[in-house]
C-alpha positions in Angstrom: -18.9 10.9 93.2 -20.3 13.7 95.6 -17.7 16.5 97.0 -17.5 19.3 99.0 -15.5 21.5 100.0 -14.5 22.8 103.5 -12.4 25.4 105.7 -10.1 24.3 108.0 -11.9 22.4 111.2 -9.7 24.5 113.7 -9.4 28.1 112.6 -12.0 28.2 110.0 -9.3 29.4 107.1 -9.6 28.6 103.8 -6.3 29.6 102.4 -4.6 26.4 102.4 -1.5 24.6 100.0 -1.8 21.3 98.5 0.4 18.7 100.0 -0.8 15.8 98.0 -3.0 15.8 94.5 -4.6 12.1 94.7 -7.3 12.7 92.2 -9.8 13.4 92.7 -9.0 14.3 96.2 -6.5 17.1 97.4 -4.6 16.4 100.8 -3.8 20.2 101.9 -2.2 22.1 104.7 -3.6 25.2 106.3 -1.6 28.0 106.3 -2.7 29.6 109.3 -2.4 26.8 112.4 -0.8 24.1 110.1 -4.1 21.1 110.3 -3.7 18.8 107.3 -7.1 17.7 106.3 -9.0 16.6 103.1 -10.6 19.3 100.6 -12.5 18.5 98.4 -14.2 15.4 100.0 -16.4 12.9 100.3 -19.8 13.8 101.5 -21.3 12.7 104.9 -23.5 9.7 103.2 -20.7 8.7 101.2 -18.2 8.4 104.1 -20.6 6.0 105.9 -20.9 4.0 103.3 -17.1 3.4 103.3 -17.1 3.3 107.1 -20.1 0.4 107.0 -18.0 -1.6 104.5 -14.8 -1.1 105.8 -13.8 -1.9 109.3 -16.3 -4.2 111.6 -15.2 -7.8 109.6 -11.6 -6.7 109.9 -11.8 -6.1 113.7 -14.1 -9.0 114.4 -11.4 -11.8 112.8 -8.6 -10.5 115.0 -10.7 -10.1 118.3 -7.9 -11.8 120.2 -5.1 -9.6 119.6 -7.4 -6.4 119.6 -8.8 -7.5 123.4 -5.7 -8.6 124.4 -4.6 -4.9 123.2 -7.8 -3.3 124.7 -6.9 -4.6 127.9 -3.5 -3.3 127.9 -5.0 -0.2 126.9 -7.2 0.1 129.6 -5.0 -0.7 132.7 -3.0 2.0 131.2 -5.6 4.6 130.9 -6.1 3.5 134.6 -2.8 3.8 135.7 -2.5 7.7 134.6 -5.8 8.9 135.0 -8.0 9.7 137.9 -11.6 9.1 138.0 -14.2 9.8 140.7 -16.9 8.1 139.0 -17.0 5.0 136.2 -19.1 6.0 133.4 -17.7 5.1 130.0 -18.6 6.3 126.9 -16.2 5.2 123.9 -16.8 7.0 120.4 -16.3 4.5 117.5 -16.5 1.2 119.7 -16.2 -1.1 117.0 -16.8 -4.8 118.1 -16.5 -3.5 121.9 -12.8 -4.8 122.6 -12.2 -1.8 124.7 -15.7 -1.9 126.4 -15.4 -5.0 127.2 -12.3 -4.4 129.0 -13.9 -1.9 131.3 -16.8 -4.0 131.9 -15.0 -6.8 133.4 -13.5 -4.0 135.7 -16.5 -3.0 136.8 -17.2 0.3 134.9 -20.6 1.2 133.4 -20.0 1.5 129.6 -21.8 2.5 127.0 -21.1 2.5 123.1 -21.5 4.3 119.3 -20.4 3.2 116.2 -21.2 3.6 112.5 -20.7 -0.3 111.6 -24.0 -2.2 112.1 -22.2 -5.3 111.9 -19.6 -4.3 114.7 -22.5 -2.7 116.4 -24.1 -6.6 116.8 -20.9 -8.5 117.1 -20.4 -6.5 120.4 -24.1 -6.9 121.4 -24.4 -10.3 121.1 -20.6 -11.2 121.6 -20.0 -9.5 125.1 -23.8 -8.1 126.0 -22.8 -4.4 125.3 -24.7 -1.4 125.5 -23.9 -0.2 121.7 -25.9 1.7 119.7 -26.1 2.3 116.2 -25.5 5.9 115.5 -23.4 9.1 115.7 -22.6 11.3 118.5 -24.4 14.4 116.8 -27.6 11.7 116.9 -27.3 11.5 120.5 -28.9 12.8 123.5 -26.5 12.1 126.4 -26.9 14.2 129.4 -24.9 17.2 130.4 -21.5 15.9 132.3 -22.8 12.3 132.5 -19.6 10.7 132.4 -16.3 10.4 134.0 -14.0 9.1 131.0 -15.1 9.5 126.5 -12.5 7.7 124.2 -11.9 7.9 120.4 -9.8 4.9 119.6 -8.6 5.7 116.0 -11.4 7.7 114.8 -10.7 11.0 115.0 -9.2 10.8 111.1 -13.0 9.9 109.8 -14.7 12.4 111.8 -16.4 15.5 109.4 -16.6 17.8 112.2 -13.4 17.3 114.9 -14.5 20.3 116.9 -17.5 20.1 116.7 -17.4 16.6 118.5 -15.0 17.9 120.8 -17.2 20.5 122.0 -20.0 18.1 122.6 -17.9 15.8 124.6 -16.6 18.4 126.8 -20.4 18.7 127.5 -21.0 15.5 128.3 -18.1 14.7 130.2 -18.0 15.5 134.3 -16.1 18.4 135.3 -13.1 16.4 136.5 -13.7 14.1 133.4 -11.0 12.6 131.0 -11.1 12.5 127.0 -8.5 9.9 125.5 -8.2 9.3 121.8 -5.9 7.7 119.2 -4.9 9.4 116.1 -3.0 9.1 113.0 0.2 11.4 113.5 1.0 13.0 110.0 4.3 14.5 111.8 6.0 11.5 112.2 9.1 9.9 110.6 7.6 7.5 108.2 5.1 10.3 107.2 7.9 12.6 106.4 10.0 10.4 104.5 7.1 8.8 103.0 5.0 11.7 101.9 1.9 10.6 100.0 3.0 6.8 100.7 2.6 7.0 104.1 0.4 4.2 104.9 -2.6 5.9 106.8 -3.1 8.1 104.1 -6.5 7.5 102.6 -8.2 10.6 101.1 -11.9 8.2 100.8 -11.9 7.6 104.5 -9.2 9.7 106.3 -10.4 13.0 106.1 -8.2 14.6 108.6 -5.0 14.0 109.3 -3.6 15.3 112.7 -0.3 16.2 114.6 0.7 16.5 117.9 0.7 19.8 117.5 -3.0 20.2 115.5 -4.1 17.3 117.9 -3.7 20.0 121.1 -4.5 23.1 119.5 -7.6 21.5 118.9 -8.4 20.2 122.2 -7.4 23.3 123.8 -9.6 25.2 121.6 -12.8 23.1 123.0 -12.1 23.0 126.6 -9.4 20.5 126.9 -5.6 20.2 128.5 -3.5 17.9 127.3 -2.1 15.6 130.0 -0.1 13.0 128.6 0.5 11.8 124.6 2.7 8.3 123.6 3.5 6.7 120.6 2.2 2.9 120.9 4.1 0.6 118.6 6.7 -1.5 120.1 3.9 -3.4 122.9 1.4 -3.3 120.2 0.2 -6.0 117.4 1.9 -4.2 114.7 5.3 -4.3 115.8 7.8 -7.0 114.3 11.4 -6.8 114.2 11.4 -6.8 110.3 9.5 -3.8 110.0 12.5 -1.9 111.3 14.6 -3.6 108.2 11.6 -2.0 105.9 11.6 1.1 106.7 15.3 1.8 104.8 14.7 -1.1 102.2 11.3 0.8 101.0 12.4 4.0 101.2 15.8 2.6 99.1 13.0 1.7 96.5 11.0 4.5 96.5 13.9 7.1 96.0 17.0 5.0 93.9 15.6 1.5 92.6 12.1 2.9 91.0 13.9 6.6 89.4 17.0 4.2 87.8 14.5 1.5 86.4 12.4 4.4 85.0 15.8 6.4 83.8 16.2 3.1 82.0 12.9 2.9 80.8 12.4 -0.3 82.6 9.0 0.6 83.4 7.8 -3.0 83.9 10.7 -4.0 86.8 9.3 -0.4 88.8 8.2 -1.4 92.3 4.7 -0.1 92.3 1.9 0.1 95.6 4.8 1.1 98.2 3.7 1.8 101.4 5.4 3.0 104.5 5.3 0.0 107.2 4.2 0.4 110.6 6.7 1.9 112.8 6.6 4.3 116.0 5.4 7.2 115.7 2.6 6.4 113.3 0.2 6.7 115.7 -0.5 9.0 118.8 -2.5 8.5 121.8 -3.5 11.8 123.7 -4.4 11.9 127.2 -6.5 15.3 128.0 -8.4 15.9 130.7 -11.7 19.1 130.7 -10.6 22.4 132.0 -12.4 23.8 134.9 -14.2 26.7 134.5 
């Protein structure tokens, strides 16, 4: 296994204290502006492997719910944005849900993703313009397009700024970046620490806030227009989840430390995982700043 090590992706520090030791990768926090990231990790080949392996079959088996949710996502982006043009470019498309979405309503879309398999599905599926390939591999034309989304990618992405600088680029001068992200501020993350359930040092390499999320995009050109926390309208919201949330936490922090006080090591709950709850996840609405 092949690491590196990196500086922080917003101010470029290096003096950072280790949140989470999950060998044989260290989940830090810069102690200048606060980004939580990965360091050491995975190098760039590495992570595309993972990424290749990883997501497209999972997607593809639940396209109902995840178009159904594209949809949803869509009219919303819709509802709070406004665009004077309808070119689409969506970083990380997947099997095309959300493309697919704006197609029927009449926008011109076009695609990237790292998963050959989602990359075809989407072809073939919905007659897609996807390609293959990441953002740094393409040669998009200066402000060619009125709205860029980054549905739930932004955690497996080696160079955030970087990408965020190209996409102000790309994107018109009245033109709108949306993405999801993991938010490592929220409850469950907090009470769960290293068991919240998005961590993943192997393919999560960064591991935004609210806060990180907009000093980021103001950084690279952006303002920050709207953010929400999608859960309860969302595939991953049932009512027991809200019952989980105490009942894991009750075995994470009394049932599992009495067991293993009574050196009942065999009767310790082990794999516990945060469940899905609001707050997980953040969806940022950020449109570019004039110049």
């Amino acid at each position: 296994m092949v690491l590196e090590r990196v500086p922080c992706n917003i101010c470029e520090s290096e003096a950072a204290d280790v949140l989470y030791s999950m060998d044989p990768h260290k989940i830090v926090k810069c102690k200048d502006c606060g980004l939580v990231y990965v360091n050491p990790r995975l190098k760039e080949e590495a992570l595309k492997d993972i990424y290749n392996e990883s997501y497209g079959d999972t997607y593809i088996k639940q396209e109902s719910t995840r178009s159904s949710q594209a949809e949803e996502d869509f009219d919303d982006v819709s509802k709070h944005c406004h665009f004077n043009g309808n070119k689409l470019l969506d970083i990380g498309c997947s099997a095309g849900f959300f493309l697919k979405a704006a197609k029927e309503r009449g926008w011109q879309c076009r695609g990237i993703d790292l998963d050959k398999e989602a990359v075809e599905f989407a072809k073939k599926k919905f007659d897609l313009d996807v390609e293959y390939r990441a953002l740094e591999e393409t040669d998009f034309k200066e402000k060619e397009f009125d709205l860029i989304t980054l549905w739930g990618v932004l955690a497996h992405l080696r160079d955030p700024k970087a990408y965020f600088i190209y996409i102000n680029r790309i994107l018109k001068d009245d033109g709108w970046l949306v993405l999801s992200s993991l938010n490592i501020d929220s409850i469950c993350a907090r009470l769960f620490k290293e068991r919240f359930r998005l961590i993943d040092p192997s393919a999560h390499i960064y591991y935004f806030s609210t806060t990180t999320i907009t000093k980021l995009l103001e950084l690279t050109g952006f303002e920050v227009k709207r953010r929400y926390y999608p859960f309860w309208s969302t595939p991953y919201f049932k009512w027991i989840e809200l019952w989980n949330v105490p009942l894991r936490l009750f075995h994470l922090k009394v049932y599992n430390p009495i067991l293993k006080f009574l050196g009942l090591e065999n009767f310790v709950k082990k794999d516990i995982k945060s469940p899905p709850f609001w707050g997980n996840m953040v969806v940022v609405y950020a449109r570019k700043k004039l110049t």
